[in-house]
C-alpha positions as CSV (number, residue, x, y, z in Angstrom):
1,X,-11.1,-8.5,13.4
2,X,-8.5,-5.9,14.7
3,X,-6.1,-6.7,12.3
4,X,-8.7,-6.3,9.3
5,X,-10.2,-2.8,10.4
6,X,-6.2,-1.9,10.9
7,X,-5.4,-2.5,7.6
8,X,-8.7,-0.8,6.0
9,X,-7.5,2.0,8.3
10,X,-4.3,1.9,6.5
11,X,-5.5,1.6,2.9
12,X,-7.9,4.5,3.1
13,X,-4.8,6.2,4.6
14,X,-3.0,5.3,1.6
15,X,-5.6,6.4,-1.1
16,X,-6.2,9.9,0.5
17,X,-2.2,10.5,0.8
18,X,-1.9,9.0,-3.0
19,X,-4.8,11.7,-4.1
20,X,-3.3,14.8,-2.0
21,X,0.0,14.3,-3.9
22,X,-2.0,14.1,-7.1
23,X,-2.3,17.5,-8.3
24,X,-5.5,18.4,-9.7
25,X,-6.0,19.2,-13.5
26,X,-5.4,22.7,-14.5
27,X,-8.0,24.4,-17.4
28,X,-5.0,23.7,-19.8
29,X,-4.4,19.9,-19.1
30,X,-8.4,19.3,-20.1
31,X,-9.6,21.5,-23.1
32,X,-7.6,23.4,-26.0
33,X,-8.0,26.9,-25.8
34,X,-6.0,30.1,-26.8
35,X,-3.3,30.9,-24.0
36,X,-2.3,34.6,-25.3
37,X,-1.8,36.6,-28.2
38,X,0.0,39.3,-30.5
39,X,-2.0,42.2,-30.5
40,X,-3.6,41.2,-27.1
41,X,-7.2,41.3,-26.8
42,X,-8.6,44.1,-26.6
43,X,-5.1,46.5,-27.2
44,X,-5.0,49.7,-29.3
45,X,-1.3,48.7,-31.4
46,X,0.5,50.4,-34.3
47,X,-0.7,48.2,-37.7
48,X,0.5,44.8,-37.0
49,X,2.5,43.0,-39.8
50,X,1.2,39.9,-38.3
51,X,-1.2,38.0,-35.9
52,X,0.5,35.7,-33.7
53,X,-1.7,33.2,-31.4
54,X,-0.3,30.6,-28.7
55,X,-2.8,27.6,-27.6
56,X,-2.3,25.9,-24.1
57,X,-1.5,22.8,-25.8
58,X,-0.3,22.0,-29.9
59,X,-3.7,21.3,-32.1
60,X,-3.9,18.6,-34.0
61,X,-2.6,18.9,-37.1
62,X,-3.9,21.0,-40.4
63,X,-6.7,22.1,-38.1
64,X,-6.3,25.8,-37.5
65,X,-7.6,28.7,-39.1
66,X,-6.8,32.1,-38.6
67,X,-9.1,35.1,-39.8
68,X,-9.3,38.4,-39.6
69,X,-11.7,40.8,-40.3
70,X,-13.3,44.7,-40.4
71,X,-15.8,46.3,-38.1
72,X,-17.6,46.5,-41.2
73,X,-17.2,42.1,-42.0
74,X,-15.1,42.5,-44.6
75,X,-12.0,39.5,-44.4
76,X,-8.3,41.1,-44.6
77,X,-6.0,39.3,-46.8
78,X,-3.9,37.3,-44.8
79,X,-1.5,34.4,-45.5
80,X,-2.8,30.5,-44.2
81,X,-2.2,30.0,-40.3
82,X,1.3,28.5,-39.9
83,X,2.8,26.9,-37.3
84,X,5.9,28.1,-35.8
85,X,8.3,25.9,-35.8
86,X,9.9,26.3,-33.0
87,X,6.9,26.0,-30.7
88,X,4.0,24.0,-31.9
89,X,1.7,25.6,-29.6
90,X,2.4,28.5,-31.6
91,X,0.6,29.7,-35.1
92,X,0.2,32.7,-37.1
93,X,-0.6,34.5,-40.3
94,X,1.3,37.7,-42.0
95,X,-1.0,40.4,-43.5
96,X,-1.0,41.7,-46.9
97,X,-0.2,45.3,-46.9
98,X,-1.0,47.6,-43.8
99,X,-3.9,48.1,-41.7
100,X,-5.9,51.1,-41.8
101,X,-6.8,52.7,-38.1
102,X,-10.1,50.7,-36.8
103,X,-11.4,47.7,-34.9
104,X,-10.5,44.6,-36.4
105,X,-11.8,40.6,-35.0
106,X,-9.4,37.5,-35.1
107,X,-11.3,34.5,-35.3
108,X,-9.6,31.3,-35.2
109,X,-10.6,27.5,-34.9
110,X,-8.5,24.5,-33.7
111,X,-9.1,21.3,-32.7
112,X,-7.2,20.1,-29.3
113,X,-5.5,16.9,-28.7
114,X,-8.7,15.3,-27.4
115,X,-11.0,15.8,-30.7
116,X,-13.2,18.9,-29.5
117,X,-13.1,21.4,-31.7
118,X,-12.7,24.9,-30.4
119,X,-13.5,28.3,-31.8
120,X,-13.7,31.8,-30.8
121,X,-13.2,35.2,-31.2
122,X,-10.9,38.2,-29.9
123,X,-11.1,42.4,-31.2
124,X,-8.1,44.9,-31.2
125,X,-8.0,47.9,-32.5
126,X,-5.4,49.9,-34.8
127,X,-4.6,53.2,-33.5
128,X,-4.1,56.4,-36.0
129,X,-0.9,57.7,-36.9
């Protein structure tokens, strides 16, 4: 009987050292979501000749959308979302002509590795010359 609580002693010892040295998921190991951006959220910026967004992990493919549009809901032509190609987290789209000062919303879509489908929404503004 000693010898059988001795080695359940040592296989919960085992198990508990095995999860310690496991580290725990982080936000971007479980769910796509947008990591960062060019303008950042929220920023007052010059007229951007382009949006730029990074994801925490690369979307599946021909999934993202990139839009932008007025305070007043108007879209601004933009090219389609590409991805860069030297980073696949990476996507963006070049505008057609140049902003006028005012608030403008990027919304954008993407659907992570695991099948959910993610979208949201993000303002900046363009500051007068």
């Amino acid at each position: 009987m000693k010898t059988l609580l001795q080695l359940a002693a040592l296989a919960t010892g085992l198990t508990a050292a095995l999860v310690a040295a496991t580290p725990a998921p982080t936000a971007d190991d479980l769910h796509f979501a947008l990591d960062r951006s060019t303008p950042e959220a929220d920023a007052t910026v010059e007229a951007p000749s382009e949006i730029r967004l990074w994801f925490t992990q690369e979307p599946q493919e021909g999934t993202t959308s990139i839009r932008v549009v007025e305070a007043e809901d108007a879209g601004v032509h933009v090219t389609e979302a590409t991805q860069d190609n030297e980073d696949a987290t990476s996507f963006y789209v070049q505008l057609h002509g140049t902003l006028p000062p005012g608030t403008y919303t990027v919304s954008w879509r993407g659907m992570g590795q695991d099948g959910h489908v993610v979208r949201d929404s993000f303002q900046f503004s363009v500051a007068a010359r």
